[in-house]
C-alpha positions as a Python dict, from the first residue, in 0.01 Angstrom:
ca = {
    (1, 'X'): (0, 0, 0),
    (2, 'X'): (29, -366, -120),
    (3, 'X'): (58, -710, -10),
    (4, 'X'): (438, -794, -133),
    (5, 'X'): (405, -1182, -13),
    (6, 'X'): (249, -1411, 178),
    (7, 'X'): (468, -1621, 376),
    (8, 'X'): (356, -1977, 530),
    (9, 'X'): (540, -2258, 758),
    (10, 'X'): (419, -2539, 973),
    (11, 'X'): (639, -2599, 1261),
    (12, 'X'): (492, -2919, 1458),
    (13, 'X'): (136, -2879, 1503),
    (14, 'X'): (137, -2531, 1441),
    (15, 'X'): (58, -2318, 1131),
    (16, 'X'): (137, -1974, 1101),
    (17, 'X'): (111, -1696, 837),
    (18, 'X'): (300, -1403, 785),
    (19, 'X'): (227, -1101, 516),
    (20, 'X'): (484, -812, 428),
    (21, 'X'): (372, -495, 218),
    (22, 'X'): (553, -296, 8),
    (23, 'X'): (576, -21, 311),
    (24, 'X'): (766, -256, 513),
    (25, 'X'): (462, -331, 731),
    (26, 'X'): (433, -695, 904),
    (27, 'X'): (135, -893, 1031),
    (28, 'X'): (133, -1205, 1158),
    (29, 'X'): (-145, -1452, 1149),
    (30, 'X'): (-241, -1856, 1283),
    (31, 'X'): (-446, -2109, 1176),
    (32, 'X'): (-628, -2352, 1454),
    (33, 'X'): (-613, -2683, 1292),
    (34, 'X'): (-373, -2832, 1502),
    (35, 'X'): (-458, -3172, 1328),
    (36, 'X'): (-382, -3105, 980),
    (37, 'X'): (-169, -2779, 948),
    (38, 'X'): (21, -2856, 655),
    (39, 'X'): (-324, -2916, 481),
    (40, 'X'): (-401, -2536, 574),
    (41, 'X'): (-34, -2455, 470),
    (42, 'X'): (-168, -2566, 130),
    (43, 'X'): (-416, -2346, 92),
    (44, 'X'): (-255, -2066, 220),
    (45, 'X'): (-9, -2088, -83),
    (46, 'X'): (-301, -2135, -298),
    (47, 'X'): (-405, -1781, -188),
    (48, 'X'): (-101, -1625, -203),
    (49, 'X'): (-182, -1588, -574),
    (50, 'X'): (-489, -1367, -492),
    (51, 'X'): (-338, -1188, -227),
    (52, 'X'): (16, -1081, -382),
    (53, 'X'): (-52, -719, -493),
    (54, 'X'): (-363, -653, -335),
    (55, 'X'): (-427, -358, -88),
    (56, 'X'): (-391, -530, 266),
    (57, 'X'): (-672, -243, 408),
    (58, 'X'): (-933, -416, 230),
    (59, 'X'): (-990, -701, 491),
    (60, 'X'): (-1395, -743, 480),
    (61, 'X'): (-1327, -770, 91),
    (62, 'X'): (-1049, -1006, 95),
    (63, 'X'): (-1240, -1248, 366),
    (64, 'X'): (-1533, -1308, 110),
    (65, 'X'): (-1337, -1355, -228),
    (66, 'X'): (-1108, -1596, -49),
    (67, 'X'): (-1425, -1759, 162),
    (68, 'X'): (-1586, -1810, -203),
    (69, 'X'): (-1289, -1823, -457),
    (70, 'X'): (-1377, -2228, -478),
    (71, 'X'): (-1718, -2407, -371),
    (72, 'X'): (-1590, -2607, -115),
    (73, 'X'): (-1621, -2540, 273),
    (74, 'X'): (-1512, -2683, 622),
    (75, 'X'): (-1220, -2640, 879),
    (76, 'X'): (-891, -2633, 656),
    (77, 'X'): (-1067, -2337, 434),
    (78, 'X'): (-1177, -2134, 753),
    (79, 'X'): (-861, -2160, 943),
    (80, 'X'): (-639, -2053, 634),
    (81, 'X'): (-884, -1760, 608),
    (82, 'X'): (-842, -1726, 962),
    (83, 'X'): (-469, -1682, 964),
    (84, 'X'): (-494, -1434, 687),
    (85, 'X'): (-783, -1216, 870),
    (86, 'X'): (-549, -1164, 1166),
    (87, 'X'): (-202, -1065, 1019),
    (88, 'X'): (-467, -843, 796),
    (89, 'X'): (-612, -693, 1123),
    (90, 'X'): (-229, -645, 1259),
    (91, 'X'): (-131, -469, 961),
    (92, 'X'): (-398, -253, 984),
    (93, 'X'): (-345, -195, 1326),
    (94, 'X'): (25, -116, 1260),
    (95, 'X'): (-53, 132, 965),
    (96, 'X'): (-295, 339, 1207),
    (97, 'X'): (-68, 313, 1519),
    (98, 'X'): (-362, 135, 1701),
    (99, 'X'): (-432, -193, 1885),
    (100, 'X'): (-684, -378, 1710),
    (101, 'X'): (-959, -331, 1969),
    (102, 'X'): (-953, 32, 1927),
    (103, 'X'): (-1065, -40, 1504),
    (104, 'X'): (-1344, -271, 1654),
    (105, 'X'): (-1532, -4, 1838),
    (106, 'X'): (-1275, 33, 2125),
    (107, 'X'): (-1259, -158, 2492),
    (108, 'X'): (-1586, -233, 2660),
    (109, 'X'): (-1318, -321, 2982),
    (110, 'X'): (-1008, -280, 3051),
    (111, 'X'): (-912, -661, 3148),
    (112, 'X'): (-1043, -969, 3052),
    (113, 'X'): (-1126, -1284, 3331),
    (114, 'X'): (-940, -1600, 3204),
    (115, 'X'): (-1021, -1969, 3248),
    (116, 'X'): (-716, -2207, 3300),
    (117, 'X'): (-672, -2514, 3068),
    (118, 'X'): (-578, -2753, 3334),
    (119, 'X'): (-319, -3024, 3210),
    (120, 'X'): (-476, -3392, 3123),
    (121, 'X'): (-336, -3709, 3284),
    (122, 'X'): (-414, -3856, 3593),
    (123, 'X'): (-718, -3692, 3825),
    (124, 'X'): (-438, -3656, 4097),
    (125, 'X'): (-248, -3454, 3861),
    (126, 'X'): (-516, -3228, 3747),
    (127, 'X'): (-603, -3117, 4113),
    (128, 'X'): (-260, -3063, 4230),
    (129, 'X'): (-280, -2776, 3885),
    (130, 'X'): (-592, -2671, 3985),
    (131, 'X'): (-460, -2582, 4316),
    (132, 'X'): (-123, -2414, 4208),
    (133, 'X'): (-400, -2172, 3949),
    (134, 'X'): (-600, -2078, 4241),
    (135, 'X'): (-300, -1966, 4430),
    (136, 'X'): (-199, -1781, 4144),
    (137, 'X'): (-545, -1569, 4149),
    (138, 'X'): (-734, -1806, 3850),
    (139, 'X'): (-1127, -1747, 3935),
    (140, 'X'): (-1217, -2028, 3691),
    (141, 'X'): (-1044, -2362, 3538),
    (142, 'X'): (-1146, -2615, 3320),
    (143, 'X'): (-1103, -2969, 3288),
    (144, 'X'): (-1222, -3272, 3167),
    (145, 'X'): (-1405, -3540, 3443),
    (146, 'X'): (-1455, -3817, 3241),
    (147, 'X'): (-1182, -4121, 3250),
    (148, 'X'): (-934, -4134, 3041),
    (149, 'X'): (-1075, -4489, 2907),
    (150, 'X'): (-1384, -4443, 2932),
    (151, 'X'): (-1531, -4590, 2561),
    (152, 'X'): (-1604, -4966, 2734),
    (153, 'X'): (-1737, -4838, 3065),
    (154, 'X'): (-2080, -4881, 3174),
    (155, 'X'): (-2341, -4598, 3195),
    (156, 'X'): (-2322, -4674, 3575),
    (157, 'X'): (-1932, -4656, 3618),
    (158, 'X'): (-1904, -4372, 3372),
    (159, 'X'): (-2159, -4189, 3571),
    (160, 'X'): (-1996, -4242, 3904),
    (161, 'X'): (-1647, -4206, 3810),
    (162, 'X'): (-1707, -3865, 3667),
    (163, 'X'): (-1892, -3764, 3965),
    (164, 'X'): (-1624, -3815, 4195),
    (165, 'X'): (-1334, -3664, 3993),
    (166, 'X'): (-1596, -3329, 3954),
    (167, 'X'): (-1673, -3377, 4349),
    (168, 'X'): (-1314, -3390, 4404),
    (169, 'X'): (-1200, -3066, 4184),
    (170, 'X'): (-1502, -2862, 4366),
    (171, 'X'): (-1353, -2948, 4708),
    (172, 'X'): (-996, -2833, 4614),
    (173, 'X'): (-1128, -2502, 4478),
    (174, 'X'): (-1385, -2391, 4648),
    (175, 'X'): (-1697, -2240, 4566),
    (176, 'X'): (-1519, -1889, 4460),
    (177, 'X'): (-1380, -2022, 4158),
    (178, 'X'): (-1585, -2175, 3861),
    (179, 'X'): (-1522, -2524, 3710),
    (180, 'X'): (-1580, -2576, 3362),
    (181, 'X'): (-1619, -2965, 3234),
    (182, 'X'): (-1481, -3014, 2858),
    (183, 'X'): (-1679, -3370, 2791),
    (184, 'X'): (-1422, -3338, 2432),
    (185, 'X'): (-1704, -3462, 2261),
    (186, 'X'): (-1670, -3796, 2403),
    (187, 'X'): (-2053, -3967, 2420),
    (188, 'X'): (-2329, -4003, 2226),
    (189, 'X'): (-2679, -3798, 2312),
    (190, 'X'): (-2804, -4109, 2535),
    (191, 'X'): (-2485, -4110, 2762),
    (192, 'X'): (-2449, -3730, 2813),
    (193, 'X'): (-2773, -3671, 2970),
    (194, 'X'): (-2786, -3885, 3270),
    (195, 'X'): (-2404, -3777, 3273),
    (196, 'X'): (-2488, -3430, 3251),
    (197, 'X'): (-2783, -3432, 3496),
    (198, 'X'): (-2551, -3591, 3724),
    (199, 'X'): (-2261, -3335, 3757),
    (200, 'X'): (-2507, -3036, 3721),
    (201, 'X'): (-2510, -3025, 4126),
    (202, 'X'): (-2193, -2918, 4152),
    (203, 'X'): (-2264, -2587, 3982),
    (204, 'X'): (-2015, -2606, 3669),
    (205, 'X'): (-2007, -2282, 3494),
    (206, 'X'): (-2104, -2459, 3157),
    (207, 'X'): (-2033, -2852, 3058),
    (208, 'X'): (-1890, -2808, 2726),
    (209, 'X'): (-1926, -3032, 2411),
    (210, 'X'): (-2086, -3360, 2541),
    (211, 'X'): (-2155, -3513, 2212),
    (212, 'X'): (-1946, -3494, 1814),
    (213, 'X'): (-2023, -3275, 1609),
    (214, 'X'): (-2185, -3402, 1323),
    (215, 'X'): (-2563, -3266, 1387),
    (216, 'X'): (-2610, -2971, 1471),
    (217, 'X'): (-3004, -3034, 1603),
    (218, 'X'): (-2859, -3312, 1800),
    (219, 'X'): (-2584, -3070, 1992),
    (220, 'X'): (-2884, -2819, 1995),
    (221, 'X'): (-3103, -3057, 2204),
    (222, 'X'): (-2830, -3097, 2475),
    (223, 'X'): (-2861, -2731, 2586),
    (224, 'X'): (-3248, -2787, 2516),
    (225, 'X'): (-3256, -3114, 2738),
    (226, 'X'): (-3015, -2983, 3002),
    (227, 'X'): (-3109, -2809, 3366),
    (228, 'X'): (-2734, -2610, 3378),
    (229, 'X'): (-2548, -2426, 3070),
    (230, 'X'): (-2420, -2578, 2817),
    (231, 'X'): (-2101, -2405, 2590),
    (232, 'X'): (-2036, -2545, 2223),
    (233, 'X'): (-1883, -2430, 1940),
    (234, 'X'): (-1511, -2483, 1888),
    (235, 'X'): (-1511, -2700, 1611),
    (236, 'X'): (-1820, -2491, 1417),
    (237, 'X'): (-1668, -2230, 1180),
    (238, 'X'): (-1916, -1983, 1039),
    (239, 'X'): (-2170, -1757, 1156),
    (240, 'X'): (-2468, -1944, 994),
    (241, 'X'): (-2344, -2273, 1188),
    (242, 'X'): (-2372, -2051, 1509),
    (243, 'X'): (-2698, -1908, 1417),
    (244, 'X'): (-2869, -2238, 1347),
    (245, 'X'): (-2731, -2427, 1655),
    (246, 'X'): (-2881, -2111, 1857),
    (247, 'X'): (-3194, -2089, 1684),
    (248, 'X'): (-3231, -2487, 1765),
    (249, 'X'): (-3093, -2485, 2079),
    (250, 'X'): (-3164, -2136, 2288),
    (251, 'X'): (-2897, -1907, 2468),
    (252, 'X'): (-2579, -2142, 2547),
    (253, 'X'): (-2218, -2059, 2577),
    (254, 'X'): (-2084, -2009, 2248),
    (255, 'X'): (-1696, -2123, 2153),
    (256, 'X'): (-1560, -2040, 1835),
    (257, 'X'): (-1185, -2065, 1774),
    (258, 'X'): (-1006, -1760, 1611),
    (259, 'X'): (-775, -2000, 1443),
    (260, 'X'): (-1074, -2220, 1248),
    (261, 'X'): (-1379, -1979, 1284),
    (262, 'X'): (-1299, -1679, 1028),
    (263, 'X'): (-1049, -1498, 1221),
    (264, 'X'): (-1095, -1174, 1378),
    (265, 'X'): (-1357, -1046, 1130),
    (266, 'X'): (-1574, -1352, 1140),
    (267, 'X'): (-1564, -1398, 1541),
    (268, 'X'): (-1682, -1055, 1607),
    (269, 'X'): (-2020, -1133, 1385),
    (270, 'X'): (-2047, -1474, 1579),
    (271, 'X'): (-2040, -1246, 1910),
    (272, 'X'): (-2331, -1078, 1765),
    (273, 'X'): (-2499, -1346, 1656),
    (274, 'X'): (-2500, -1505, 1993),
    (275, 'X'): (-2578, -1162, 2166),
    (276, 'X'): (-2909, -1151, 1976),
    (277, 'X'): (-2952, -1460, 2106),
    (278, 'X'): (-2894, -1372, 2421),
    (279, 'X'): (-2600, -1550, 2465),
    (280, 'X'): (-2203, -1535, 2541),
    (281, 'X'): (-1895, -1527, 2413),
    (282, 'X'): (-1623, -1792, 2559),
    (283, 'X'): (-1373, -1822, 2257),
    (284, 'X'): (-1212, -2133, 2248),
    (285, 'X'): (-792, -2117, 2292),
    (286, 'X'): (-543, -2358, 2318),
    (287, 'X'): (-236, -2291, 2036),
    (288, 'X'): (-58, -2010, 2214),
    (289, 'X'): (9, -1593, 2226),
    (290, 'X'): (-80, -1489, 1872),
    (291, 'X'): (-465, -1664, 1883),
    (292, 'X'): (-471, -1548, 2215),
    (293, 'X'): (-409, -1209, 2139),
    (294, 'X'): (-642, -1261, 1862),
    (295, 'X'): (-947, -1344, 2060),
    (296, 'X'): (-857, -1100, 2355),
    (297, 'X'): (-920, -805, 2069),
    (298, 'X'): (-1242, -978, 1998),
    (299, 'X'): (-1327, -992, 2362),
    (300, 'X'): (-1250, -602, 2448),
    (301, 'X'): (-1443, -500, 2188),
    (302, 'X'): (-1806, -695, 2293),
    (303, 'X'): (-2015, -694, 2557),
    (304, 'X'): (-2179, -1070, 2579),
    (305, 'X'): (-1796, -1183, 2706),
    (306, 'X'): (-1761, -1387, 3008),
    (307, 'X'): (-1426, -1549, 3038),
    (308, 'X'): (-1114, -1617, 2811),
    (309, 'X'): (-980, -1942, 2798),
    (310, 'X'): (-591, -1967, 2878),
    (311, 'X'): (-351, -2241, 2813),
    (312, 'X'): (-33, -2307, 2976),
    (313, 'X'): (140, -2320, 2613),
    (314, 'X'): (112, -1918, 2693),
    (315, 'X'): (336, -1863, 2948),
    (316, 'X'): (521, -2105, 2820),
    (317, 'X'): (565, -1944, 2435),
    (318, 'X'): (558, -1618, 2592),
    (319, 'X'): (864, -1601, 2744),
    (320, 'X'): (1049, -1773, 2425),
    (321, 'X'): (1272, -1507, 2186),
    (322, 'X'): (1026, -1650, 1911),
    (323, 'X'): (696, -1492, 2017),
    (324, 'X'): (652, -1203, 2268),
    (325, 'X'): (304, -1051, 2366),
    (326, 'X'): (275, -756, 2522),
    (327, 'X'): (-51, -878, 2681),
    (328, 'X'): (5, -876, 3038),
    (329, 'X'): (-135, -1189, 3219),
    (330, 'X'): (-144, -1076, 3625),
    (331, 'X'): (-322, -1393, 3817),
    (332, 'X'): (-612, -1521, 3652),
    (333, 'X'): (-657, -1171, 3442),
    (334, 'X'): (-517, -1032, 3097),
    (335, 'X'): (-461, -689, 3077),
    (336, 'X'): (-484, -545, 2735),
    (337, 'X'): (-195, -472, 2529),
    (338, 'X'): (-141, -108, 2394),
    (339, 'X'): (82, -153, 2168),
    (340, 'X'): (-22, -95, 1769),
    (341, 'X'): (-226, -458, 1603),
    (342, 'X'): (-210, -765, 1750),
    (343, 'X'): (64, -653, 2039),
    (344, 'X'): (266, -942, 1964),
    (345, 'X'): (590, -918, 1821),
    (346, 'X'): (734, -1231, 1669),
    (347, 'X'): (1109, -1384, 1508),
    (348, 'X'): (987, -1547, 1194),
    (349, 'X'): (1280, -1746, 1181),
    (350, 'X'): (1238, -1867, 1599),
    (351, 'X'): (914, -1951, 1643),
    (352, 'X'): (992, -2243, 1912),
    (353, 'X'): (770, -2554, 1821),
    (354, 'X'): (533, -2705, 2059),
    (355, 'X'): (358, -3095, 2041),
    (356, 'X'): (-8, -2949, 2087),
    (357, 'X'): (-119, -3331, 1962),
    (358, 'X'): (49, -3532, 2228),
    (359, 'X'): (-23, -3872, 2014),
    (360, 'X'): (34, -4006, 1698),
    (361, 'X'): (-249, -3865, 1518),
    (362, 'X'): (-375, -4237, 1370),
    (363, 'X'): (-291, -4356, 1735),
    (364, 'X'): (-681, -4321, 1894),
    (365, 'X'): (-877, -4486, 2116),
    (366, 'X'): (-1049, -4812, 2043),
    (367, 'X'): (-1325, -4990, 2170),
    (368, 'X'): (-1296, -5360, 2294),
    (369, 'X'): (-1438, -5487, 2011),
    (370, 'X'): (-1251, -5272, 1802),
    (371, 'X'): (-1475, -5026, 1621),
    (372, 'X'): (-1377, -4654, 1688),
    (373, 'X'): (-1458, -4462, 1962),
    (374, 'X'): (-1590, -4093, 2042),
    (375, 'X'): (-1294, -4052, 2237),
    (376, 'X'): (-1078, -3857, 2038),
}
């Protein structure tokens, strides 16, 4: 069997891959860069002329030549490997009549526990969501407490602010479900922890990426410095990244993507990286049915897994002609797929397109006196 060609399209924010062999066999792959796809794009064409001809059953092979075919590293490599790994995995799948989970060692459970992405906007919004997900059986949601124009507040109003939009999501949910605050990466070191020491009360399930990314000692410290758990990860890509923010930083919820961290391959060695570490598994997902399906393979087939984040952009895709999973969301659980791969079948030529940006990229926030912010 050989790879016959490898097909690639951007359709809005999206990037998506798909490889046909000579046996008539289909996988179907997506990248996580939601900022830059048609940069992946590029690089996915660039390794079409590696892949064309090559046995698709070689996956662990094909993962390192492409990882190392040039010296260069970062996001826009990753997630084009990433998009390749999983149409890989779902021809391999396909070929053996098997969902993916099965290859990885087989289901350690036979449903995963989702998160909801609640919608952005204003805090009256957000609650009136979180209450509609509880209804529906969620056990956990996420959301982000800080204002939406936050960069020229002071510590003081930032503080309290954030505090009462947290107080304010606990009371409408109860103490049954868990709250997860995204911070988006939003403050510097010295602003996240009084911040952080301030919403720990309430008992979030993990505060998630209070501070960019650009040191990985520095995002270390905050699980380090902090009384409650901490979850990072979603824009690291590689299992060394993962291994040196645990080593600095102790056990912490980790969050890789399976559209920028390696794909299928790579997130299952970043699970056992963190379980060494004693640590869990919360992949980050946002893009829609094929990375979710992606990660829920992952997440069968470990057992440091906690809870699978789950955008709306699911149901929503789901139902489309374009894309149709056969995983089976029922309330605030997934219920695995049995069908052969990734258990999503998709219309190349109808994949519906979906603003995952909601802004002009360029368009971010500014501070008063006009430097840029964290916010973005």
């Amino acid at each position: 069997m050989k790879i016959d060609s490898v097909d690639s399209k951007v359709i809005g924010a999206a990037h998506y891959v798909r490889l046909i062999t000579d046996t008539g066999l289909v996988g179907y792959g997506q990248s996580g860069v939601w900022a830059y796809p048609e940069a992946v794009h590029a690089v996915v064409e660039r390794f079409a002329d590696y892949l064309v001809g090559r046995d698709p059953r070689l996956i662990e092979h094909h993962w390192h030549h492409l990882y190392r075919m040039g010296p260069f590293r970062g996001a826009i490599l990753t997630a084009a490997v990433s998009a390749i790994d999983i149409a890989l995995w779902d021809i391999a799948g396909k070929r053996l009549q098997a969902p993916i989970y099965e290859l990885l060692g087989g289901p350690t459970r036979t449903k995963l526990r989702l998160h909801l992405l609640l919608t952005g906007g204003p805090i009256e919004d957000t609650l009136a969501h979180a209450t509609k997900a509880v209804k529906d059986g969620f056990t956990a949601v996420k959301f982000d407490p800080i204002p939406r124009d936050c960069q020229d507040l002071s510590l003081a109003s930032l503080v309290q602010e954030s505090v009462a939009r947290t107080a304010a999501m606990r009371d409408v949910v109860g103490t049954d479900v868990d709250i997860i605050l995204e911070l988006h990466r939003k403050l510097t070191p010295l602003q996240a922890k009084p911040l952080m020491e301030a919403l720990t009360p309430f008992r979030p399930l993990f505060i998630e990426d209070p501070i960019q990314i650009d040191n990985l000692s520095a995002q270390a410290g905050m699980a380090t410095s902090s009384s409650g758990p901490v979850g990072v990860g979603e824009r690291l890509h590689t299992i060394w990244e993962f291994n040196d923010i645990l080593r600095l930083g102790g056990p912490q919820y980790v969050r890789p993507d399976l559209g920028t961290a390696g794909g299928i391959s790579h997130v299952k060695k970043i699970a056992a990286v963190a379980e060494a570490h004693s640590s869990t598994l919360v992949t980050h997902n946002c893009l829609g049915p094929i990375l979710t399906a992606a990660a829920a393979h992952v997440d069968a087939s470990i057992p440091n897994f906690l809870v699978q984040e789950y955008s709306p952009f699911d149901d929503d895709l789901a139902s489309s002609p374009g894309v149709r999973t056969h995983f089976r969301r029922e309330g605030g659980w997934l219920h695995l797929s049995e069908e052969p791969g990734l258990g999503v079948d998709v219309d190349w030529d109808n994949i519906p397109s979906v603003d995952f940006v909601g802004r002009t990229l360029h368009e971010i926030p500014l501070r008063d006196d006009g430097s840029v912010s964290f916010a973005v």
